[in-house]
N, C-alpha and C positions, 0 to 999 in steps of 0.2 A: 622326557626321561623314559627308556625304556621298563617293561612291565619286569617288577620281581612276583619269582614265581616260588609258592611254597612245596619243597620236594621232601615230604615227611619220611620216605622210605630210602634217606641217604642223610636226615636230619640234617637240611641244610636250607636258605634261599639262596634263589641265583639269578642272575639275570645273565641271559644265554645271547647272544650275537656272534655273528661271524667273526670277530677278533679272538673270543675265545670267553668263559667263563666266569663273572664274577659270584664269588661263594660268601656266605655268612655260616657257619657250620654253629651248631646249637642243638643243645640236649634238654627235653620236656622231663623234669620229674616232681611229680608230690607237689604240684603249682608254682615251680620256679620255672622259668626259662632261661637258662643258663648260656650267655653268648661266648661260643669257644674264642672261634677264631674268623678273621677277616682277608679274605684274601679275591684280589685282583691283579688283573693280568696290566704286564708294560704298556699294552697296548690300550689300555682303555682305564688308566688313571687320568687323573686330572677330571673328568666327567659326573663327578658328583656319583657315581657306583657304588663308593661305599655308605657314602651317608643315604641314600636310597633305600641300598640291604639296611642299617641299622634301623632307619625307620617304618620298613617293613615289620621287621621283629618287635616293632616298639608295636604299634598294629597290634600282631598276632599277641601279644603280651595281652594290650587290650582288651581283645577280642573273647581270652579264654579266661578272663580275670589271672591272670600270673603275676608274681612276681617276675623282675629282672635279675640277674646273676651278672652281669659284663666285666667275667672274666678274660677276655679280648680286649688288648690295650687301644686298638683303636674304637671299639665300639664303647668301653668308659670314656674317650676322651669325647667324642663325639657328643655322648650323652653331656659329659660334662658341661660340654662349649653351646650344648642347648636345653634347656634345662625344661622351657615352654612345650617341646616338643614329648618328653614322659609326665607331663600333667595327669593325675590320675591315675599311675601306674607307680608302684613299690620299687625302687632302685635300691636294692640290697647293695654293704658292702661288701667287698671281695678281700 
């Protein structure tokens, strides 16, 4: 699995390859982490890219004691279909 990378001065992760860009776009305030939006390229679906990004940010959630916001319909469903994976971490509803 390629490395996501956290780019705080674009409030995003990404994981970057030559196909092009995959983005998890997310805004830090008042200890929520708020997941906007999910997006990857045609080229590089099917590859587990987003569930990567989402578990990244589940991570960085971690990391900085945060709540979760997953206001991003694929990152609630995600979260959803893995529930093991935000153990420990506050999954606000939206």
């Amino acid at each position: 699995m390629p490395e996501v990378v956290d780019n705080p001065s674009q409030s995003r992760l990404e994981i970057v390859e030559d196909k092009g860009i995959s983005v998890l776009e997310y805004r830090e305030q008042a200890g929520k982490l708020a997941l906007i939006h999910t997006g990857v390229p045609k080229e590089m679906e099917g590859h587990g890219y987003g569930g990567a990004l989402v578990k990244a940010a589940i991570e960085k959630a971690r990391a900085g004691d945060l709540q979760i916001l997953p206001y991003c319909p694929y990152a609630k469903a995600w979260i959803e279909k893995h529930p093991d994976a935000v153990e420990g971490v506050t999954v606000l509803p939206v």
